[in-house]
VEXDREN-921529 format. One line per field, with one value per residue: residue number from 1; residue in three letters; chain; x, y, z of N, C-alpha, C in turn. Coordinates in pm, whole numbers. Each point is the difference from the previous one (the first is absolute). Example, Ala and Ser with C-alpha at 12.3 -4.5 7.8 and 13.67 -1.06 7.14 Angstrom:
BEGIN
nr = (1 | 2)
rest = (Ala | Ser)
kette = (A | A)
nx = (1319 | -35)
ny = (-569 | 105)
nz = (780 | -72)
cax = (-89 | 82)
cay = (119 | 119)
caz = (0 | 6)
cx = (90 | -77)
cy = (120 | 109)
cz = (0 | 73)
***
This chain:
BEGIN
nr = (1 | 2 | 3 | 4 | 5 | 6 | 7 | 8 | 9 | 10 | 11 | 12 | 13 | 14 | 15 | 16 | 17 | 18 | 19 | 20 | 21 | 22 | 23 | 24 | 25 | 26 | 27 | 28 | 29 | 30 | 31 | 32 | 33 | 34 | 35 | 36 | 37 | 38 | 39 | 40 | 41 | 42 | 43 | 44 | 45 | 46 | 47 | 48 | 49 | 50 | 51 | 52 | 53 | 54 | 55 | 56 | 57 | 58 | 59 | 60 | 61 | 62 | 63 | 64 | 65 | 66 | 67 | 68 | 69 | 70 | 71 | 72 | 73 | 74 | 75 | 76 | 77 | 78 | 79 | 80 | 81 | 82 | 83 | 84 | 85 | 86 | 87 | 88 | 89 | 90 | 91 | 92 | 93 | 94 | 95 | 96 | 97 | 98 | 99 | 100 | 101 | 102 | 103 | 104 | 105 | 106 | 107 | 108 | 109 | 110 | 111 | 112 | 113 | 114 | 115 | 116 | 117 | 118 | 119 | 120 | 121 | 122 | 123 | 124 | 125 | 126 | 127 | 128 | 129 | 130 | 131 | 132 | 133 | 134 | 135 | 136 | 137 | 138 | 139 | 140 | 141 | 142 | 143 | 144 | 145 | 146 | 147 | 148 | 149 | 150 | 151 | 152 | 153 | 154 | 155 | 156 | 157 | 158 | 159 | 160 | 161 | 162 | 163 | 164 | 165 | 166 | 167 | 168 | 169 | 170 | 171 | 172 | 173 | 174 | 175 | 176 | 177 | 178 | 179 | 180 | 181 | 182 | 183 | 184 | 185 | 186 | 187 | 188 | 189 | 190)
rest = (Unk | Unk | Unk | Unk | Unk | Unk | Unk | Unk | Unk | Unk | Unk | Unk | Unk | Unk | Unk | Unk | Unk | Unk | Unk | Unk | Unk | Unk | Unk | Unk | Unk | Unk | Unk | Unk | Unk | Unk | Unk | Unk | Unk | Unk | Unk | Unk | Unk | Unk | Unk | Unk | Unk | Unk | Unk | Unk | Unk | Unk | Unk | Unk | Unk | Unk | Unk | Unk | Unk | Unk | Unk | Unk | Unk | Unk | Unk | Unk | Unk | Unk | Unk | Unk | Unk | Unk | Unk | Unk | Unk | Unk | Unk | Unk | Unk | Unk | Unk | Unk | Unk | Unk | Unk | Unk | Unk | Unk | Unk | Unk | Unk | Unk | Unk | Unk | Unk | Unk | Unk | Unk | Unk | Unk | Unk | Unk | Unk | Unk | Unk | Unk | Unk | Unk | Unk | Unk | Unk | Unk | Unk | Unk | Unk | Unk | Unk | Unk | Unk | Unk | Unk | Unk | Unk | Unk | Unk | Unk | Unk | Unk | Unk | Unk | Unk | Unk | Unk | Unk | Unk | Unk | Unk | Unk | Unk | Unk | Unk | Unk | Unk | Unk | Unk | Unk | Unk | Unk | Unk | Unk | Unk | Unk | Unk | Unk | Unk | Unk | Unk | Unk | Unk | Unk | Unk | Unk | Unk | Unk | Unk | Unk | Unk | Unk | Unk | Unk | Unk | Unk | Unk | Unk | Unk | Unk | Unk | Unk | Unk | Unk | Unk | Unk | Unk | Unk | Unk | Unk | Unk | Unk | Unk | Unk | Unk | Unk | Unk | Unk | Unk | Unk)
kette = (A | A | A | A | A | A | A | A | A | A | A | A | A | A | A | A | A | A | A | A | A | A | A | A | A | A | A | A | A | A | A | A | A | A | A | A | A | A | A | A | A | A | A | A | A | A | A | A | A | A | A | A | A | A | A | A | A | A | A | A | A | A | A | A | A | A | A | A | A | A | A | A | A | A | A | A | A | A | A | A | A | A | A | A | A | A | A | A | A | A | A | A | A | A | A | A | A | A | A | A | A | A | A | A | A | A | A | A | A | A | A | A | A | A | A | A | A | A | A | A | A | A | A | A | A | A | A | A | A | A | A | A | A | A | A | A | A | A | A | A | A | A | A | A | A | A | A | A | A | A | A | A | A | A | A | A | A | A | A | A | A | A | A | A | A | A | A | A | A | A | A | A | A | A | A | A | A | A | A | A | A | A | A | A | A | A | A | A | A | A)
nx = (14493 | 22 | -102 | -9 | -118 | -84 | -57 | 171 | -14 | -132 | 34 | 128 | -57 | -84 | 39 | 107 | 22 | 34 | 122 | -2 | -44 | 52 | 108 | -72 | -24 | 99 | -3 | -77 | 59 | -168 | 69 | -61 | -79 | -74 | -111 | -42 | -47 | 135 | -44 | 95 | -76 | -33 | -187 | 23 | 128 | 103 | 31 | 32 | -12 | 110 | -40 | 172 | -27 | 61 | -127 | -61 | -128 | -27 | -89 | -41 | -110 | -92 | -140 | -88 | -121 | 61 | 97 | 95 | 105 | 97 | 94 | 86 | 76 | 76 | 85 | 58 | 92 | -116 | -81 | -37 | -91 | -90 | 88 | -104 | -30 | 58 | 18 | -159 | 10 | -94 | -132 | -57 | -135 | 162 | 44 | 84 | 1 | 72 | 40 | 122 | 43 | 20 | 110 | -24 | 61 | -34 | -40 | 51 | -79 | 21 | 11 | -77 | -113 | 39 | 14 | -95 | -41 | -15 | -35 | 63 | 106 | -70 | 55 | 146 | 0 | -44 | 66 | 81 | -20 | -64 | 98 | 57 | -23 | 94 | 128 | 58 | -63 | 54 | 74 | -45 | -22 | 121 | 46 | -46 | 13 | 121 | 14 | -24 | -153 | 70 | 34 | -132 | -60 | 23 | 3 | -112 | 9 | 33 | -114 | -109 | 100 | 89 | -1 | 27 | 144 | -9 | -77 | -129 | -50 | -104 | 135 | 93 | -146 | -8 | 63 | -22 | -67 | 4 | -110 | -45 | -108 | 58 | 74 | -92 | -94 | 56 | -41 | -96 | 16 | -1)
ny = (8929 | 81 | -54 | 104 | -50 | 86 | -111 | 0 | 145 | 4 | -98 | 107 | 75 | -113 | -68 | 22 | 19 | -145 | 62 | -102 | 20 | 128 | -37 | -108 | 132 | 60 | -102 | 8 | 176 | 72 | 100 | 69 | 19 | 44 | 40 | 94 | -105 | -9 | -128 | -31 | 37 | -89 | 13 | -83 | 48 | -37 | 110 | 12 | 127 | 75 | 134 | 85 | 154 | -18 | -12 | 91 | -59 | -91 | -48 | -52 | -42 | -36 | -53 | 94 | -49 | -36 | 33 | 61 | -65 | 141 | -105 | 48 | 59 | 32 | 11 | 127 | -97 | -60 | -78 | -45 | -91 | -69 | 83 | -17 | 72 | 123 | 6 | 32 | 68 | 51 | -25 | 149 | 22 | 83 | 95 | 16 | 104 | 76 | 32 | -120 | 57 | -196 | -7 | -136 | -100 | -61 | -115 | -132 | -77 | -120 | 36 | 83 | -67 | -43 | 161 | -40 | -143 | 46 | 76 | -13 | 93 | -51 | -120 | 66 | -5 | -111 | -68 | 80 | 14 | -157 | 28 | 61 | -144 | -93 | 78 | 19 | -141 | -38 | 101 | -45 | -138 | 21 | 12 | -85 | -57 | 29 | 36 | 195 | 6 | 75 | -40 | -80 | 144 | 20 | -134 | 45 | 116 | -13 | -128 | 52 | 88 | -52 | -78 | 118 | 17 | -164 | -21 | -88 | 83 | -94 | -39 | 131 | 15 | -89 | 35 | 72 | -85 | 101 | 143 | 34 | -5 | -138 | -57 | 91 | 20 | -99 | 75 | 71 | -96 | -79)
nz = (9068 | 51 | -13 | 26 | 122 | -7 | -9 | -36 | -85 | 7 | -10 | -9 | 22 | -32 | -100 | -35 | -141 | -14 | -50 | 3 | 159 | -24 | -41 | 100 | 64 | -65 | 0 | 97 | -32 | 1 | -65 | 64 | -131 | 68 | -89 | 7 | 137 | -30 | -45 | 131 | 128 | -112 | 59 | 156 | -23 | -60 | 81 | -138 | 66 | -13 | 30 | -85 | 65 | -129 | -52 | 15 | 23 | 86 | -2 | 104 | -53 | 52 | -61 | 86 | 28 | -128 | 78 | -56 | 99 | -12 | 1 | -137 | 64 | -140 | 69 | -52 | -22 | -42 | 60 | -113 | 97 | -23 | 78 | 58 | -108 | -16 | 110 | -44 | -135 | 53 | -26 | 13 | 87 | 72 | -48 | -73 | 23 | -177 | 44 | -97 | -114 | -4 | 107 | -21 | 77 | -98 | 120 | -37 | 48 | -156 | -86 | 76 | -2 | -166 | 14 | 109 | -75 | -93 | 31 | 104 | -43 | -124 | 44 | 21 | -176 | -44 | 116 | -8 | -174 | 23 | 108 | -114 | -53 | 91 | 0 | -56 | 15 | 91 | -2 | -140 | 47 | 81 | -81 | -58 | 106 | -12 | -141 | 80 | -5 | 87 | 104 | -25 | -18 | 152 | 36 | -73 | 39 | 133 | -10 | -106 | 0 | -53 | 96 | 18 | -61 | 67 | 79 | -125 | 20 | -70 | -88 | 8 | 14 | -99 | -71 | 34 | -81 | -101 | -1 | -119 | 58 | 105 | -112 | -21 | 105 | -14 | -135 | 77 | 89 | -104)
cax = (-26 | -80 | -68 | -48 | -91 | -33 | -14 | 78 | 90 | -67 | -1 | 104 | -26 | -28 | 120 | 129 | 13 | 125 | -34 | -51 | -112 | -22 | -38 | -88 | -103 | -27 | -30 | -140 | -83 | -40 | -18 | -171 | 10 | -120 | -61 | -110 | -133 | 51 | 21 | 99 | -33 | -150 | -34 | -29 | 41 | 123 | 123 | 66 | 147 | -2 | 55 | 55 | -16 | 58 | -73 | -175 | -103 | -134 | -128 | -42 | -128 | -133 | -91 | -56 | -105 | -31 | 76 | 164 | 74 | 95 | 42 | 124 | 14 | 115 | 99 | 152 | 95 | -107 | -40 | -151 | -18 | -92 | 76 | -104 | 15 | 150 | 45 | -53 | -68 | -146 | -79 | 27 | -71 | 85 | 6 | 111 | -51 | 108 | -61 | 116 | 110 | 102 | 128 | 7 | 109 | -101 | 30 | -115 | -11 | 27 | 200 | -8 | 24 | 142 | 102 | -6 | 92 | 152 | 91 | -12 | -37 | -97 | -118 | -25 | -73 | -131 | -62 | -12 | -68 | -86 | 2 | 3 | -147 | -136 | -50 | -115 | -132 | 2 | 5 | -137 | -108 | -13 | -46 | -128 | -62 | -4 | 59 | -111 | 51 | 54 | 94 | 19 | 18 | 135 | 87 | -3 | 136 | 143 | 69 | 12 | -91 | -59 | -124 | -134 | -12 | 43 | -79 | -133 | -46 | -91 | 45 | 44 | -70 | -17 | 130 | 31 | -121 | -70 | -78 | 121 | -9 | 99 | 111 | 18 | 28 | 160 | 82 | -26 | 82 | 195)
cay = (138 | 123 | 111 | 96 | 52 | 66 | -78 | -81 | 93 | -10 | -129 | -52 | 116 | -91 | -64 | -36 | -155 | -19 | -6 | -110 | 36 | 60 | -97 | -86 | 88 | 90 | -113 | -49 | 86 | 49 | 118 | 78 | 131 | 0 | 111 | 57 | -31 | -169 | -74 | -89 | -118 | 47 | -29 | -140 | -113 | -29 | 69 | -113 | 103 | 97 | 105 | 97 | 143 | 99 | 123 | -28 | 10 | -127 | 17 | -109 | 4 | -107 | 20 | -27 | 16 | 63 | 104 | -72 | 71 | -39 | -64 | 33 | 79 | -34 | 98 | -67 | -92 | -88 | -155 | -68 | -117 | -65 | -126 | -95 | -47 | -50 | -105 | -159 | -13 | 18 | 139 | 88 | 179 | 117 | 57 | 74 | 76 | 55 | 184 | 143 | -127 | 8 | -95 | -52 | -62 | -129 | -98 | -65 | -38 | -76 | 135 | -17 | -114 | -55 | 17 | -31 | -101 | 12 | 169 | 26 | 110 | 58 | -69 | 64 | 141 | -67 | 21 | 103 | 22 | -3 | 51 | 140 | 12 | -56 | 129 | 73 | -13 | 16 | 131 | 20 | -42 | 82 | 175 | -45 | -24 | 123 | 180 | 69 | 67 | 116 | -54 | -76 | 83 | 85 | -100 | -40 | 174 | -2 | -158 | -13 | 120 | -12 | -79 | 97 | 44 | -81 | -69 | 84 | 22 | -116 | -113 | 19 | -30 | -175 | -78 | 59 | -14 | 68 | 7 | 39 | 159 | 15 | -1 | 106 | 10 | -85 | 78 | 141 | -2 | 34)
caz = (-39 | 88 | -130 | 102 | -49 | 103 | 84 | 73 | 116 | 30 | 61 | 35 | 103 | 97 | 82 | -65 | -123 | -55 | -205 | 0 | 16 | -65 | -115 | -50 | 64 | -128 | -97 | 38 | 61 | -133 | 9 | -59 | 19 | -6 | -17 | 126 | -5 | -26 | 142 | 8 | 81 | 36 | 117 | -38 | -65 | 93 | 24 | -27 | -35 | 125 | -112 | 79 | -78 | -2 | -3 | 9 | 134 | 49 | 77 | 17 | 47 | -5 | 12 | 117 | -25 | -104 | 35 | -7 | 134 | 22 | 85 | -18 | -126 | 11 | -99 | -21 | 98 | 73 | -63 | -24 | 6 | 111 | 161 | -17 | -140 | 15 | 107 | -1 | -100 | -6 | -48 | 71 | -61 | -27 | -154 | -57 | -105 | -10 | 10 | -69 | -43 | 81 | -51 | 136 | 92 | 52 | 40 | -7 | 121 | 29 | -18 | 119 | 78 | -28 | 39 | 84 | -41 | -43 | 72 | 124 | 12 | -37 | 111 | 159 | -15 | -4 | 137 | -26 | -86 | 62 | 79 | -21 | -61 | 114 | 54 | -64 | 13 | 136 | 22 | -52 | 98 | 128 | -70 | -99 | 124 | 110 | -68 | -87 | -168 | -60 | 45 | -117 | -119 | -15 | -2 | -192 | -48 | 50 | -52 | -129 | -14 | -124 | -57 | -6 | -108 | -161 | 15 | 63 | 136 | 37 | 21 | 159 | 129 | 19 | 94 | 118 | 97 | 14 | -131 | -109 | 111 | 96 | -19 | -74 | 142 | 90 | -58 | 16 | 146 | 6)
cx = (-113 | -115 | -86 | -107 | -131 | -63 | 65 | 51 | -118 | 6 | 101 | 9 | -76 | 155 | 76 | -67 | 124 | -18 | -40 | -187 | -40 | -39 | -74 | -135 | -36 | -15 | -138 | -72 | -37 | -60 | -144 | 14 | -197 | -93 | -76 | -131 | -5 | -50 | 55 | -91 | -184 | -38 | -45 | 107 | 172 | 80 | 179 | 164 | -15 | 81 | 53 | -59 | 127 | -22 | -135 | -55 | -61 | -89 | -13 | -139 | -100 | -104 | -100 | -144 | -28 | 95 | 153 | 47 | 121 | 99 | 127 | 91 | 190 | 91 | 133 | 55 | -92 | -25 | -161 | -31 | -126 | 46 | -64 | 16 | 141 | 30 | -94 | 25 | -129 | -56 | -1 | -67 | 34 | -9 | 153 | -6 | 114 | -110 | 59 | 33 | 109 | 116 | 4 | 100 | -77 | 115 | -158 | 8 | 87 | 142 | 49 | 103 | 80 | 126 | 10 | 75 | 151 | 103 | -74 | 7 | -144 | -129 | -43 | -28 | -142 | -54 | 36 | -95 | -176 | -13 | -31 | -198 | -124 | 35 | -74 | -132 | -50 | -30 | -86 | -111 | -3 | -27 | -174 | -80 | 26 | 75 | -142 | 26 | 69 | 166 | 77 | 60 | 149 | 88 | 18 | 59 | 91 | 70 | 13 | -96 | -73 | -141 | -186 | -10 | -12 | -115 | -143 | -10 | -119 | 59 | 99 | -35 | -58 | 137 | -7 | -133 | -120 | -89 | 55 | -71 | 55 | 103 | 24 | 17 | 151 | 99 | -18 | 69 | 161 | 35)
cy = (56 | 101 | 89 | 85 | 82 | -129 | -74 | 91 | 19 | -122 | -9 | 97 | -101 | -80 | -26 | -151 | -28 | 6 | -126 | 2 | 99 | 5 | -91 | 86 | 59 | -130 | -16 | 85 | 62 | 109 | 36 | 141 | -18 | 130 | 22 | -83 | -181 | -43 | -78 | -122 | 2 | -69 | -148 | -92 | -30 | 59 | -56 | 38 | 119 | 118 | 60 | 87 | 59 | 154 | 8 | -38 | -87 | 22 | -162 | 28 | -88 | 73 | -37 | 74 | 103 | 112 | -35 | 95 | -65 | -30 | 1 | 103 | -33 | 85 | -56 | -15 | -64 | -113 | 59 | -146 | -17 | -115 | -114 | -155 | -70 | -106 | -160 | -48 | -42 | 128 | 91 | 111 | 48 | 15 | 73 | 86 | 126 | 177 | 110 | -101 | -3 | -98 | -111 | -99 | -150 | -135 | -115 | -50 | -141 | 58 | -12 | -93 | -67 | 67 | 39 | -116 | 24 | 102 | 13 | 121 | 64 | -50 | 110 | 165 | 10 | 51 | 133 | 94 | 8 | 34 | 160 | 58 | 30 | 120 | 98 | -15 | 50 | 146 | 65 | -31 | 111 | 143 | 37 | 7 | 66 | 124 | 3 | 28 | 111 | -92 | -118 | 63 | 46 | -131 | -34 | 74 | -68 | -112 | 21 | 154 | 56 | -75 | 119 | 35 | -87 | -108 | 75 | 53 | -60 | -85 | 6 | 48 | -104 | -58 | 107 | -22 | 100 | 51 | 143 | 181 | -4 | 65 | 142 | 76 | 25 | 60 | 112 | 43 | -5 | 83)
cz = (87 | -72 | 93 | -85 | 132 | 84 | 50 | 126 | 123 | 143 | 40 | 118 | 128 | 43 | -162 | -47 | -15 | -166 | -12 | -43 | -74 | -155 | -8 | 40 | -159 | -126 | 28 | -33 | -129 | -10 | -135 | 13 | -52 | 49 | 104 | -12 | -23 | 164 | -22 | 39 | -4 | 81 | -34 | -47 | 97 | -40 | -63 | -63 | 163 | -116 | 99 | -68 | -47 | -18 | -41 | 118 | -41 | 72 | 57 | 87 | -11 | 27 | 128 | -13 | -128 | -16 | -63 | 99 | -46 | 97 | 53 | -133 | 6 | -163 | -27 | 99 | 118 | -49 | -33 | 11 | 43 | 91 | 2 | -64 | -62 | 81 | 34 | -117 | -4 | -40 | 35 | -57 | -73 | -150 | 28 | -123 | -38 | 72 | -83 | -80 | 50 | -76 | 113 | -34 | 45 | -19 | 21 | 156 | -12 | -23 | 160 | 96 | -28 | 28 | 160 | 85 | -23 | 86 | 105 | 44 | -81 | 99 | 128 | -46 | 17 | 127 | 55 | -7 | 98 | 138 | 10 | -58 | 114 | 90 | -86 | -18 | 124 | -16 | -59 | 90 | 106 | -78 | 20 | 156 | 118 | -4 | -17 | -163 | -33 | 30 | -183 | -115 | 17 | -26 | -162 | -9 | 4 | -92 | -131 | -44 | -192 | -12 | 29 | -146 | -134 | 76 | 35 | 159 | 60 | 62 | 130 | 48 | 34 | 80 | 108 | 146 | 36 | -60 | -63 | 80 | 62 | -73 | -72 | 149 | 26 | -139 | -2 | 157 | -19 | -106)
***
């Protein structure tokens, strides 16, 4: 049986499940519906599930000389994880935090890995999956280091333009690398 749900359709846009897989993907998987301000992932400890968004906003951020910077932000039809974390199972700064209430799409890491084992096709979503991650880190890194700040602001429009209106403006201008005068600046220019 095929039980369809926004994180299967989600994953299948990476590469086609067999019902099989599919079915052993929607047996592992545990759906939350959790309030504004929940943390998923607090700081310090092991990353020990990965969340789909079906709807609502994450924050992923750490603390730096007394300061919280955020690090990552994520919506519907996105992953929330501390990568890191996830992938050694070791500790990890990062914080995961809800910005909305949300509905999430969670898998454990050992869920994971057993149906890794088992489905080959869920194995090569996997790599996939992390291939698609490590660009995106990537493109963040090159953003972050060599986009001006106005250049950064227009790339948050274009990528996720809701997020001026449903995330503090402290906070994206933390993820955006900048300070929250810049960023009032870089919304008075476009």
């Amino acid at each position: 049986m095929i039980i369809t749900n926004p994180f299967l359709e989600a994953i299948n846009r990476f590469t086609p499940l067999s019902p099989d897989s599919q079915d052993a993907m929607a047996n592992v998987l545990k759906r939350l519906e959790l309030p504004k301000g929940h943390v998923l992932i607090p700081q310090n400890t092991i990353c020990r599930w990965v969340y789909f968004i079906e709807s609502g906003l994450t924050r992923t951020y750490y603390y730096k000389n007394g300061k919280d910077v955020t690090d990552w932000l994520s919506a519907e039809g996105q992953f929330a994880v501390s990568l890191s974390s996830f992938l050694t199972q070791q500790p990890d700064r990062r914080i995961v935090e809800l910005l909305e209430p949300s509905v999430l799409w969670g898998i454990s890491h050992d869920g994971l890995e057993t149906l890794y084992q088992q489905h080959h096709d869920i194995e090569r979503l996997g790599r996939l999956l992390a291939n698609h991650g490590m660009l995106l880190l990537q493109r963040r890194f090159d953003e972050l280091h060599f986009a001006t700040a106005l250049e950064r602001y227009r790339n948050l429009i274009a990528l996720n333009p809701t997020f001026i209106q449903r995330v503090p403006l402290g906070m994206v201008a933390s993820y955006l690398g900048m300070t929250p005068e810049t960023l009032s600046r870089m919304r008075a220019q476009v």
